[in-house]
matplotlib code that plots the C-alpha trace (Angstrom):
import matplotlib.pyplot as plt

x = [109.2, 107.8, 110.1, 109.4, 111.8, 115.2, 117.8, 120.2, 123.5, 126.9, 124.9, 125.3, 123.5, 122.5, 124.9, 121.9, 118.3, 117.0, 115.6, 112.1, 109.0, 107.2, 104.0, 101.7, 102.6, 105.1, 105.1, 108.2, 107.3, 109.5, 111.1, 113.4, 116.9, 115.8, 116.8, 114.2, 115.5, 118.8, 116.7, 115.1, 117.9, 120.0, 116.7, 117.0, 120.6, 119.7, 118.0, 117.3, 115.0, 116.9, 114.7, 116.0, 119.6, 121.1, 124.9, 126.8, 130.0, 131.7, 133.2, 129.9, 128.0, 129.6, 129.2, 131.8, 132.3, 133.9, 135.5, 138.7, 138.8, 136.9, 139.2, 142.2, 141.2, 139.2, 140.6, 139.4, 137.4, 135.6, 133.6, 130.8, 127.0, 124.6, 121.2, 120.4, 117.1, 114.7, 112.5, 109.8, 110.0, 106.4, 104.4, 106.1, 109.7, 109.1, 107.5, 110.5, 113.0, 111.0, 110.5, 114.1, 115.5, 112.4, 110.4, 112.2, 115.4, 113.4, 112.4, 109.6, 111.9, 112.7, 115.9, 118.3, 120.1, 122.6, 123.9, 128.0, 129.7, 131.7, 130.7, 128.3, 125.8, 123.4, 124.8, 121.9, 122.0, 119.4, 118.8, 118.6, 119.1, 121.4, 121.9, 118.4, 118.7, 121.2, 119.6, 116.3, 118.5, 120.1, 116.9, 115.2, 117.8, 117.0, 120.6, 121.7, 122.9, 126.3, 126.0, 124.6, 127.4, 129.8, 128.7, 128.2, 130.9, 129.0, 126.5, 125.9, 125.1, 128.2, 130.2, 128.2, 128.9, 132.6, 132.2, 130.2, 133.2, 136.0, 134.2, 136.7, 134.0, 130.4, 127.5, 124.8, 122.8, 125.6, 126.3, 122.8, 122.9, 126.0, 125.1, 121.6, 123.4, 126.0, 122.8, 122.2, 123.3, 126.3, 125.7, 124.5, 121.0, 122.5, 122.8, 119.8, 117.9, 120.1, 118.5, 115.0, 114.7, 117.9, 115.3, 112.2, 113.7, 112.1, 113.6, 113.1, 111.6, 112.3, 110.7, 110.9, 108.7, 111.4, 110.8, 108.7, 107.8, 109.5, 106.2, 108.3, 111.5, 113.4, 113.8, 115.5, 118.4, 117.9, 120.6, 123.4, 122.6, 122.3, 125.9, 127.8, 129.5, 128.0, 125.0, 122.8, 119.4, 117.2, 115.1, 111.8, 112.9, 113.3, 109.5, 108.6, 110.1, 108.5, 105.1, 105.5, 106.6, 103.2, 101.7, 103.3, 106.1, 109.6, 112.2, 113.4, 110.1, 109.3, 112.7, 112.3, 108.9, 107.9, 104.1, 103.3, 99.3, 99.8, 102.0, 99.7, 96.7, 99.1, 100.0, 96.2, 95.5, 97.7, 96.5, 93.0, 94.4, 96.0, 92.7, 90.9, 93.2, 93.9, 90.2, 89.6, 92.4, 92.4, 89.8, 91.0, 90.0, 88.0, 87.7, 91.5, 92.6, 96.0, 97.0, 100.0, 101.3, 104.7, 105.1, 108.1, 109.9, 108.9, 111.5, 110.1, 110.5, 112.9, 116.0, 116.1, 112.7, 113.0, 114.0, 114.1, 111.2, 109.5, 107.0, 105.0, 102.3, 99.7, 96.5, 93.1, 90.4, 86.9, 85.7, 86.7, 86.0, 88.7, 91.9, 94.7, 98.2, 101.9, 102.3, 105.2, 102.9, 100.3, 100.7, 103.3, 100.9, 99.2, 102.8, 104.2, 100.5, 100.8, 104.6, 104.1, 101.0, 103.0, 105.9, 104.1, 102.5, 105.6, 107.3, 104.3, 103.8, 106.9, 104.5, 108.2, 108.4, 108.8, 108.4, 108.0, 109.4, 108.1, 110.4, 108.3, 104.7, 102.1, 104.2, 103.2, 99.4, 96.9, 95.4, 92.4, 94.9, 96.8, 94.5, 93.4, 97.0, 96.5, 93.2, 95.4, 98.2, 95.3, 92.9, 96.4, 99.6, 99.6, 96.8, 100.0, 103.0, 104.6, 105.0, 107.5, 106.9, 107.9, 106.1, 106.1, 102.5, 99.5, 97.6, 99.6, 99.4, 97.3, 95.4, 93.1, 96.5, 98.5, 100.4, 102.0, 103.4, 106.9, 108.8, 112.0, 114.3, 118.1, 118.4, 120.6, 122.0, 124.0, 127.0, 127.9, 126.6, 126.8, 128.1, 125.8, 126.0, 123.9, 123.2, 122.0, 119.0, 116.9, 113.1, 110.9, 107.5, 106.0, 105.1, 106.8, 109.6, 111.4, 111.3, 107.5, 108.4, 108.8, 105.7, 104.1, 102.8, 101.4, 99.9, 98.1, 96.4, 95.4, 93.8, 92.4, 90.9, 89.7, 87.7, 85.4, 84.1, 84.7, 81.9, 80.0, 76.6, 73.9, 72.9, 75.3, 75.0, 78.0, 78.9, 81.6, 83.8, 83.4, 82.5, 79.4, 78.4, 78.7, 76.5, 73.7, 74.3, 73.9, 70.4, 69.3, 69.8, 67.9, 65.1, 64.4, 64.6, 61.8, 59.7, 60.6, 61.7, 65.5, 67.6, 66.9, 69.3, 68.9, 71.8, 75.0, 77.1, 80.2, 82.7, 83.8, 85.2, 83.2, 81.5, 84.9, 85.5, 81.8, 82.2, 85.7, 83.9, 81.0, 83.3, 85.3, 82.5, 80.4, 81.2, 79.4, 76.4, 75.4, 72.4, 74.3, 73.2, 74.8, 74.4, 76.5, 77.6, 76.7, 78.3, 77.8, 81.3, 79.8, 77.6, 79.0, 80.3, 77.2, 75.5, 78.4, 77.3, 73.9, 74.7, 76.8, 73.8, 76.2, 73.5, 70.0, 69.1, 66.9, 70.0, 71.6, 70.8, 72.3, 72.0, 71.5, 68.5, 66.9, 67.2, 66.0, 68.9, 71.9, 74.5, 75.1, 77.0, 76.3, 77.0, 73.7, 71.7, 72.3, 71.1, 74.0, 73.5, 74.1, 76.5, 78.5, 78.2, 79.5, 82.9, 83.2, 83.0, 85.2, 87.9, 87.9, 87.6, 88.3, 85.2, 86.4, 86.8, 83.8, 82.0, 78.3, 75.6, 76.7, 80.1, 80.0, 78.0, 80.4, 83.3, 82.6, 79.6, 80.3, 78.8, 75.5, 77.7, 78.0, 81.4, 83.1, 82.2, 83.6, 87.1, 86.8, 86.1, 89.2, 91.6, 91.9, 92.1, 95.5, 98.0, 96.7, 92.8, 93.6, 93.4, 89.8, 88.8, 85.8, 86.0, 86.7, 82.7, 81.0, 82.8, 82.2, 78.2, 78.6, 80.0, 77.6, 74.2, 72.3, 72.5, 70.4, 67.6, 67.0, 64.1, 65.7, 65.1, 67.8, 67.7, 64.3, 65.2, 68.3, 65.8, 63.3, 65.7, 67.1, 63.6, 63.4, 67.0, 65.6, 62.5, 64.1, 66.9, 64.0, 61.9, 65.5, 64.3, 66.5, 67.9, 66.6, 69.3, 69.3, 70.2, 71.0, 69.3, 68.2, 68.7]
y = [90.8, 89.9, 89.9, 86.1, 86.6, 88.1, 87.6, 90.0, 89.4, 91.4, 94.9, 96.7, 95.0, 92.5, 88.9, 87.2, 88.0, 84.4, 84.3, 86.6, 85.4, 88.6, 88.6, 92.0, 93.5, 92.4, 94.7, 94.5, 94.2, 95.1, 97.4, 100.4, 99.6, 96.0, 96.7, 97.4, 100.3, 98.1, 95.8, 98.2, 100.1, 96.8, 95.9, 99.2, 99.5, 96.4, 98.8, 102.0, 104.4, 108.0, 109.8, 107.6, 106.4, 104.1, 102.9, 100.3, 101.6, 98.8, 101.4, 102.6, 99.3, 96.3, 95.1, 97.1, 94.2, 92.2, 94.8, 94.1, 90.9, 91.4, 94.0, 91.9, 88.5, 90.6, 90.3, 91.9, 88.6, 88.1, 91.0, 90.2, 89.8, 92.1, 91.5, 87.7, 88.0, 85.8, 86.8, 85.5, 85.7, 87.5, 85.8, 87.3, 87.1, 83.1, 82.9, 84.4, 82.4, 79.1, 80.2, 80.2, 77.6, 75.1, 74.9, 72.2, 74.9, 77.2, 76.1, 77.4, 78.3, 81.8, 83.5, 84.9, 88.5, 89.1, 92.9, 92.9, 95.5, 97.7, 95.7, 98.3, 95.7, 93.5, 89.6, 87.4, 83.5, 81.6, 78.3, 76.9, 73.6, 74.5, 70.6, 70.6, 74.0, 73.3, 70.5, 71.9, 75.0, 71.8, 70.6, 73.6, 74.2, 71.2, 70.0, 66.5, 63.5, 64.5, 68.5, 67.6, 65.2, 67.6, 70.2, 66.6, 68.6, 71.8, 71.7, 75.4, 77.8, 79.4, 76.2, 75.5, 79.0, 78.1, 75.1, 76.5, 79.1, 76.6, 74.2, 74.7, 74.3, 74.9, 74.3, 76.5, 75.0, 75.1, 79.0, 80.1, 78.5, 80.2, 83.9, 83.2, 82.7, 85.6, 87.6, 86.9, 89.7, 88.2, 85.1, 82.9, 81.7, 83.6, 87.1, 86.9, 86.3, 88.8, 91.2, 90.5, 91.1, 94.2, 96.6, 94.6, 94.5, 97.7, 100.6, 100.0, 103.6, 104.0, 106.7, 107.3, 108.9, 111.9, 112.7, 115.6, 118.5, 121.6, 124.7, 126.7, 126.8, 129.5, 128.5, 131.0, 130.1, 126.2, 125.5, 127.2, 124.9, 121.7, 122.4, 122.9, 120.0, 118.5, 120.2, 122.1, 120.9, 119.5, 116.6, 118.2, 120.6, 117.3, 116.2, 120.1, 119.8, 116.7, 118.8, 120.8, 118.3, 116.7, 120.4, 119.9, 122.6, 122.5, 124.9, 125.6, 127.0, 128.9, 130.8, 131.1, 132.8, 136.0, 135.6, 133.8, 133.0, 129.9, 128.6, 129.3, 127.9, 124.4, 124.2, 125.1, 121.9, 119.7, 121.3, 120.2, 116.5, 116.0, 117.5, 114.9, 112.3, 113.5, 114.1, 110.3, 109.4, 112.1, 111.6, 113.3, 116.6, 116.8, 120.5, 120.7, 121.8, 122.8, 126.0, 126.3, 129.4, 130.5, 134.3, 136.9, 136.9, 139.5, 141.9, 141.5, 137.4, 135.9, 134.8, 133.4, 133.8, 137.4, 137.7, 135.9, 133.6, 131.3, 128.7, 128.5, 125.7, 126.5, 124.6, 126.0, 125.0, 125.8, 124.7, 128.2, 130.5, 129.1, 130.5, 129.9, 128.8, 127.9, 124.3, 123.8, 124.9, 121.6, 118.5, 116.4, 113.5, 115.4, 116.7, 113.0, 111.9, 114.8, 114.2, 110.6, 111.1, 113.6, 111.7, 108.2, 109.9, 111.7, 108.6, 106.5, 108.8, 107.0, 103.6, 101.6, 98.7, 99.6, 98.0, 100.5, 100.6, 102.5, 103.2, 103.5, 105.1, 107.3, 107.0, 110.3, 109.9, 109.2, 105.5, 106.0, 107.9, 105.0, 102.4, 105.0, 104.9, 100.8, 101.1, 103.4, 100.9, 98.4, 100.4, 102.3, 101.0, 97.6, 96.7, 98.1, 97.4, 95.3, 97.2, 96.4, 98.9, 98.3, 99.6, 99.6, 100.7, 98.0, 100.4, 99.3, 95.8, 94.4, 92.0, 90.9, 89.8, 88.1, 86.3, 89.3, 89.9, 89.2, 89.6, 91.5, 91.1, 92.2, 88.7, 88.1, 85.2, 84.4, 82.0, 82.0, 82.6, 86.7, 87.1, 88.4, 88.1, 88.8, 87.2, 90.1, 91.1, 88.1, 87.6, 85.0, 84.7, 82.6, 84.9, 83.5, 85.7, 86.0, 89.6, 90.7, 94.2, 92.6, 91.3, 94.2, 95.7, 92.2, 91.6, 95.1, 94.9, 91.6, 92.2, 95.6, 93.2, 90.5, 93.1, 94.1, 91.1, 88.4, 88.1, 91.2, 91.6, 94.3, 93.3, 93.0, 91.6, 92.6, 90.1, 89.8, 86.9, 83.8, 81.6, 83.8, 82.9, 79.4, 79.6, 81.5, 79.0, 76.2, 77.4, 78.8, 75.5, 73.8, 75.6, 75.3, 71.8, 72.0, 74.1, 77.3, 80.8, 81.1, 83.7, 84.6, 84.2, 88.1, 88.8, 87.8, 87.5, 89.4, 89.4, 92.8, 92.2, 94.3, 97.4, 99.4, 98.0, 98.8, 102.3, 101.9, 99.2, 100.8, 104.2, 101.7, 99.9, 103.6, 103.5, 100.3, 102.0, 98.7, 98.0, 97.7, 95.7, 95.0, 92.1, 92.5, 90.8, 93.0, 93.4, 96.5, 98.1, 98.5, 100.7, 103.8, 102.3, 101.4, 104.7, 106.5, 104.3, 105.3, 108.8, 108.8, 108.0, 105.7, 103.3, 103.4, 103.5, 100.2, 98.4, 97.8, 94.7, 93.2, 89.6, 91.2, 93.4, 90.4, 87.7, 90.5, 90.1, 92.9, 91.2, 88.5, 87.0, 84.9, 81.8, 82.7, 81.9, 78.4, 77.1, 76.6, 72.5, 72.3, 75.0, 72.5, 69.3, 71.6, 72.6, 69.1, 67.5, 70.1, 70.1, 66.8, 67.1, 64.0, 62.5, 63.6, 66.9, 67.3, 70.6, 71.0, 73.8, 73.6, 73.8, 76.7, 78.8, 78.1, 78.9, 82.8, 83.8, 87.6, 87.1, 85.7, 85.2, 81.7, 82.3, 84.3, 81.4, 79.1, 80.9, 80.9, 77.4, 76.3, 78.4, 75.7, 72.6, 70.7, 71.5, 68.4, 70.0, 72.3, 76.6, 77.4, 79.5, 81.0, 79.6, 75.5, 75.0, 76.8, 74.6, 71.5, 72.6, 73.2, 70.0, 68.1, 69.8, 66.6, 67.8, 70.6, 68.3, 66.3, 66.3, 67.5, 70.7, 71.9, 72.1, 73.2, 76.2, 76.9, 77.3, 79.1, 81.6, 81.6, 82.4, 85.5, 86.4, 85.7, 87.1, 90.8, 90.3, 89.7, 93.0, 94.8, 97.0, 95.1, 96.4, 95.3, 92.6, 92.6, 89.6, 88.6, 90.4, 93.1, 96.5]
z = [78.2, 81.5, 84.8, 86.7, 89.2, 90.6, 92.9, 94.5, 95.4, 96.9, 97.1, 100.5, 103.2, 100.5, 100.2, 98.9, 98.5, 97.7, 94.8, 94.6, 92.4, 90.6, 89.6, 88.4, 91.7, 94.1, 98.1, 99.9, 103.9, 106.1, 109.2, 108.8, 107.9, 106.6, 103.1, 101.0, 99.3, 98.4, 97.0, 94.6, 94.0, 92.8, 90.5, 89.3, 88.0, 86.2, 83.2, 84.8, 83.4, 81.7, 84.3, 87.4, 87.2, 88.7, 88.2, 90.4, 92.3, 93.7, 96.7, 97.6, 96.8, 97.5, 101.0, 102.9, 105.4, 102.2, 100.7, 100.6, 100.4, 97.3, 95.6, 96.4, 94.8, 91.7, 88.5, 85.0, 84.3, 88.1, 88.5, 91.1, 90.8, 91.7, 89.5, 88.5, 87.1, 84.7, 82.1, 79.8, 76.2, 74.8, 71.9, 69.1, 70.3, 71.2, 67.5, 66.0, 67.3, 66.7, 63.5, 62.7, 64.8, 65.6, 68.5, 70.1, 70.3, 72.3, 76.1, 77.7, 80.9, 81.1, 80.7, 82.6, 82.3, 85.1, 85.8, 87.3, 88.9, 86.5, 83.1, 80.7, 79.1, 80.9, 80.6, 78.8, 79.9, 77.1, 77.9, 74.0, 72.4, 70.4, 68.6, 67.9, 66.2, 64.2, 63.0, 62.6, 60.3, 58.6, 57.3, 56.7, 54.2, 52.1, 52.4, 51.1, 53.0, 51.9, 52.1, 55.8, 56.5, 55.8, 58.9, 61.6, 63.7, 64.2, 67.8, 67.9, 65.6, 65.9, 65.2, 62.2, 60.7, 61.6, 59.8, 56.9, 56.3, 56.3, 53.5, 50.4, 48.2, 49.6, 47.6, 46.9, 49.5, 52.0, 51.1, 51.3, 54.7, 55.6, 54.4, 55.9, 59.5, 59.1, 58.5, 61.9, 64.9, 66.1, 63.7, 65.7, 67.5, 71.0, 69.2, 67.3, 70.9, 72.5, 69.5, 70.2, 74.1, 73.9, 73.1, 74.9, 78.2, 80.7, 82.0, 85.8, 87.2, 90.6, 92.4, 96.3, 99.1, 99.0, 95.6, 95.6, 93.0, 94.0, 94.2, 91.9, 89.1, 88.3, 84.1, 82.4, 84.6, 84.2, 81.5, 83.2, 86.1, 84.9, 82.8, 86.7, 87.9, 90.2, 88.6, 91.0, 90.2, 93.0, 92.4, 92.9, 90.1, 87.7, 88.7, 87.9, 84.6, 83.9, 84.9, 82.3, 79.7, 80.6, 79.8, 75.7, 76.6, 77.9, 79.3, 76.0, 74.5, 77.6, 77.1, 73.5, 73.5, 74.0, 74.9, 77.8, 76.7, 74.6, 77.1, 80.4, 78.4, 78.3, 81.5, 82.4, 80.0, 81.9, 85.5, 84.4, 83.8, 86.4, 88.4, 87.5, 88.6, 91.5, 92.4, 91.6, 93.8, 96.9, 98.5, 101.6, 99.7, 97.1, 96.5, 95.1, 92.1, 90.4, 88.6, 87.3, 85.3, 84.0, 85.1, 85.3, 88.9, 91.2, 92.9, 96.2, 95.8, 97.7, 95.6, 93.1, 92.0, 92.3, 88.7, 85.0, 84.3, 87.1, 86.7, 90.2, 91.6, 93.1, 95.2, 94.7, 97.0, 96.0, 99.5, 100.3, 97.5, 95.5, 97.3, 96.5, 98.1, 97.0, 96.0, 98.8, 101.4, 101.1, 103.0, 102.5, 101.8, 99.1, 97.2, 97.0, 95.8, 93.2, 91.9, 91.9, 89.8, 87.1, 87.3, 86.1, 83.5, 82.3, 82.0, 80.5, 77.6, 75.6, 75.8, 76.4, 78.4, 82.5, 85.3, 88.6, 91.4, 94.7, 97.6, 100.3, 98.5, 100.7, 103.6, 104.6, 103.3, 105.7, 105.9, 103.9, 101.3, 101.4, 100.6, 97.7, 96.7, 96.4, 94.4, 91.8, 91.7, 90.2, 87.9, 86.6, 87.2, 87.0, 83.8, 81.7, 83.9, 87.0, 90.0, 92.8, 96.2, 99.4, 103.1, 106.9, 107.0, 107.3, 104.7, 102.2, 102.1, 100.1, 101.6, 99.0, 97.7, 100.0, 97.8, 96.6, 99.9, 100.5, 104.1, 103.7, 106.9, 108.4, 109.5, 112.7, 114.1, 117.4, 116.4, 120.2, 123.0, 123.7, 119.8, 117.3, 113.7, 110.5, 107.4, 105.7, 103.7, 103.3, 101.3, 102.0, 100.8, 103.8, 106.8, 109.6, 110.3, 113.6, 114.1, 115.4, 114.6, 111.0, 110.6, 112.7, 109.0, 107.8, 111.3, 111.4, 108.0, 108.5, 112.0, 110.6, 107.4, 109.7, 112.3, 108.7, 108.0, 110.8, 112.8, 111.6, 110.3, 109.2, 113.0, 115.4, 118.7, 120.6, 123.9, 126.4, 124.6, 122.8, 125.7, 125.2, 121.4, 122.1, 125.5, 123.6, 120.1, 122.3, 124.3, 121.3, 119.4, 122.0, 122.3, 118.9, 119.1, 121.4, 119.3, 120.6, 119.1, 119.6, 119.0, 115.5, 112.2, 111.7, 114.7, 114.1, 117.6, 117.9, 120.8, 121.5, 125.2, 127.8, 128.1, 128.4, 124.2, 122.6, 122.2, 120.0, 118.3, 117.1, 116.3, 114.3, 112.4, 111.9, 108.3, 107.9, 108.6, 110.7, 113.1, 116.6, 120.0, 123.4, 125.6, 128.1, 131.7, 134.8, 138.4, 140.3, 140.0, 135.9, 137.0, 135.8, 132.7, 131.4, 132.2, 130.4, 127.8, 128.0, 128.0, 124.6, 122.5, 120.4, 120.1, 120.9, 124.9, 124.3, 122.6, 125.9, 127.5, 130.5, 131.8, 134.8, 134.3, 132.0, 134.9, 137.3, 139.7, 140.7, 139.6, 136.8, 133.7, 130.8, 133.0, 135.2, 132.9, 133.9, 137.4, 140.2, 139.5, 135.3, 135.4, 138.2, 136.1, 132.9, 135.2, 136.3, 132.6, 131.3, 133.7, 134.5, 137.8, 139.9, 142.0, 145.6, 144.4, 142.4, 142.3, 143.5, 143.7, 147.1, 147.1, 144.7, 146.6, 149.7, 147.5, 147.7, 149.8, 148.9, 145.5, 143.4, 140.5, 139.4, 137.3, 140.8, 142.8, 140.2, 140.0, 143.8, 143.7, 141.5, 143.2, 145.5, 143.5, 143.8, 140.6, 138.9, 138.4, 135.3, 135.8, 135.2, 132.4, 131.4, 127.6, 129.1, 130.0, 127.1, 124.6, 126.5, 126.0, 122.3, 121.8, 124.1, 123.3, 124.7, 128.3, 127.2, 125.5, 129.2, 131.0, 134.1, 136.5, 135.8, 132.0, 132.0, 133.9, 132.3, 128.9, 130.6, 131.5, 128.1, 126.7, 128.6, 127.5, 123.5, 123.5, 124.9, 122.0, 119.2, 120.1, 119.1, 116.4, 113.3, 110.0, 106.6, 104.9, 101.4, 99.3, 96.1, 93.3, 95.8, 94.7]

ax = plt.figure().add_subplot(projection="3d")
ax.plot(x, y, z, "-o")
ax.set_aspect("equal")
plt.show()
């Protein structure tokens, strides 16, 4: 069976979820103390796994600010909701029951199995057609028009057995009919059903980022432990165990045996499988291996591994001669990588039905370990199961899947003014949550996607903002309309937001092994930044170009490339401005006298407009020009040097020694 969606409901800080879709892989976004792990936890105690248990206590469970209320109105019959979930039939359950009852009985909608506080069995809800089963069992029977109109009374299959059994004289049609339906679970279409998805619904596996394998287990010792109440077994010692069931032995044959060979060559067996795993997987280090042997404790151990038999971990690392060190002394990334890895394949190796659940995965793996984590989910969790995890981190979202994202958030609302209330745990799948620090994780991944691929190409030309692409697009554009060169399609323009941002940028695209330029804006107080620059060696020394040292002058922006008269008409068009108050060549340079550049002058120049003259901005004139290229194409002074000036800027950019970009069918 195939989990379509759930609901939560009366479970800690959950009154209701909303109803959650599920597809192969569903991630649970959300802050600290939004209540993610109530979510999963609720899911779980729907079918947990033997390994993972999960029961519902209403004490502990139910939301404590309802409590009483709650155990004052509850009766034996009005136990509340925790798990309202819906499920699709597979192909040969569906088959099975249209076989019997007619396809018309059967509706494609899913069904529903609900989990109560204090009730043992899960509650299925089947959405048949009863009438049109019983009349699809009447006529499968071969009845006659009499032996038919003798069961007009029955609706259900249960009625119809009723009905059946109080005939004082059934036929042998009718009986056949009858026994055939008493052969029936529960006789009737709801317990047959209820026998086909008992034993196909999955154990829910919940694993969280505390669970961690323990470096060593005292075994001889084990039994007695477990049989305590509470027993005194640490969780870590339960993923050991399942270690070693992995490695075909258990506690019992370790005991029992009085050579420890055979048993050190299978845990050596399933070191070496878990190895390779982990080697696919880590790639933080991949000169790790495990060993694990089973040896006698050692009197100068500390206790209680000082005696009787103890199974130890231990990391090898080849990088350095292959030593050695305890299992509980690696990072903490790597020991939840390593437990979670055992522990999935420990509880894959019965082939049931599961569905995982991750509280938190990687959360103390480094990014690139975490997006590793998210390439394991795919190629080996979720080709065989669903998978339901939730995160805080932006390395585990998966943004190639967004849809799989769902917002989880402690929703609070103010009924009055200075009185704060909440609604509890809510799920929504769009992304428009109130909370920032909600959608912090979402936001980071998205931004960290966007900055690989958005504007970026095998050659880069870095610039100040976007006012500067579309100044550039637009000369370029014209010049080619004119039958010059322009920029070139090999450089893709990228805004990276000064000289103070290109270093970061180019440390942050190094992986991308891409062909890097600057072309940056220039006033003297940059002096120093561009000769730290310089001095780094991040890029090559001929791959920073300034407008300023291309136009010849000290100082100078993008915006100089223009002469004092177009770049006036392109304020005055964008902004509006009103004819009295029109800006000139002249008026700019009036406007601020201690400066050649045209963009000072023109923030000089609009600080004193009146309020009705909109705030200048350096974006406002470049998109005017991409939208009216004409100006450009004139036969003016003015445009004619603007392109001239252009050309000089172009023709520097195009002796910029460029990286090959392959296309399709390149090798």
């Amino acid at each position: 069976m195939r989990l379509v969606s759930f609901r939560i409901t009366n479970f800690r800080s959950i009154e209701d979820s909303g109803e959650i879709e599920v597809g192969d892989s569903l991630c649970l976004v959300g802050k600290n103390e939004a209540g993610k792990t109530a979510l999963l936890n609720a899911l779980t105690s729907l079918n947990p796994h033997p390994s993972t248990p999960m029961t519902l206590d209403v004490e502990r469970d139910y939301p404590r600010q309802h409590l009483t209320e709650y155990q004052r109105r509850q009766n034996q019959q009005d136990h509340a909701t925790v798990v309202t979930s819906r499920w699709e039939f597979d192909k040969a359950d569906r088959k099975a029951l249209e076989d019997l009852f007619g396809t018309e009985a059967v509706p494609k909608a899913p069904v529903n199995a609900v989990r109560k506080f204090e009730t043992p069995e899960v509650e299925w809800n089947f959405d048949f057609k009863f009438e049109s089963a019983v009349k699809h069992l009447i006529s499968r029977a071969k009845l006659s028009e009499f032996e038919a109109g003798q069961l007009e009374a029955a609706k259900t299959t249960t009625q119809l057995v009723e009905v059946l059994g109080k005939l004082e004289a059934p036929t042998k049609a009718q009986q056949e009919l009858l026994e055939k339906l008493k052969g029936l679970p529960e006789s009737s279409m709801t317990g047959f059903a209820k026998s086909l998805v008992k034993a196909k619904l999955p154990r829910f596996m919940y694993f969280s980022h505390y669970d961690r394998m323990v470096g060593q287990i005292r075994i001889d010792d084990f039994g007695a432990r477990k049989a305590t109440n509470p027993p005194q077994i640490e969780s870590g010692e339960i993923v050991f165990l399942d270690f070693l069931d992995y490695a075909g032995t258990s506690i019992e044959e370790i005991t029992k045996s009085t050579t420890y060979e055979g048993l050190n060559a299978r845990c050596e067996a399933a070191s070496i499988r878990i190895t390779q795993q982990l080697q696919e997987y880590w790639s933080q280090n991949p000169f790790l291996k495990i060993d694990v042997r089973v040896t006698k404790g050692e009197s100068g151990d500390p206790a209680p591994f000082n005696a009787g038999i103890v199974a130890r971990a231990r990391v090898r690392n080849d990088l350095y001669g292959g030593m050695t060190v305890p299992f509980s002394e690696r990072s903490a990334g790597f020991i939840w990588f390593f437990s979670f890895i055992v522990k999935f394949a420990q509880v894959s190796k019965d082939g049931g039905p599961l569905i995982i659940l991750l509280d938190e995965p990687g959360l103390t793996l480094h990014g690139k370990a975490q997006g590793e984590l998210l390439r394991y989910f795919d190629n080996e969790i979720v080709k065989s199961h669903q998978l339901l995890f939730t995160t805080h981190s932006p390395f585990m979202v998966p943004v190639e899947n967004l849809p799989s994202v769902r917002i989880v958030e402690d929703r609070v609302f103010s009924p009055k003014p200075g009185k704060w209330a909440s609604e509890g745990t809510k799920v929504r799948s769009d992304s428009l949550a109130v909370d920032r620090d909600t959608l912090f994780p979402l936001q980071g991944a998205l931004g960290y996607e966007i900055t690989q691929a958005l504007f970026v190409g095998k050659n880069t030309l870095l610039v100040e903002g976007p006012g500067d692409i579309l100044f550039l697009k637009a000369l370029s554009s014209a010049l080619v309309r004119k039958g010059h060169p322009g920029l070139g399609s090999e450089w893709t323009l990228c805004p990276a937001g000064g000289l103070d941002k290109v270093q970061p940028f180019v440390s942050l695209f190094s992986s991308a092994k891409l062909n890097i330029a600057v072309l940056t804006d220039f006033a003297k107080s940059d002096k120093k930044k561009l000769e730290n620059l310089k001095r780094s060696q991040i890029l090559l020394g001929d791959n920073v170009l300034t407008f300023a040292s291309l136009l010849g002058v000290d100082e100078a922006d993008v915006e100089d490339v223009f002469t004092p008269e177009l770049y006036a008409r392109m304020l005055n068009e964008a902004f509006a401005v009103p004819t009295a108050l029109q800006v000139t060549a002249a008026s700019l340079n009036s406007a601020d006298a201690t400066t050649t550049r045209l963009v000072k002058k023109a923030e000089a120049a609009f600080r004193v407009m009146p309020d009705s003259v909109p705030e200048f901005s350096h974006y406002a004139p470049a998109e005017w020009l991409i939208t009216h290229p004409g100006v450009l194409d004139e036969d003016t002074p003015e445009s004619r040097d603007s392109l001239a000036r252009a050309e000089i800027i172009f023709n520097s950019i195009r002796k910029l020694p460029v990286a090959a970009v392959s296309v399709a069918g390149d090798d």
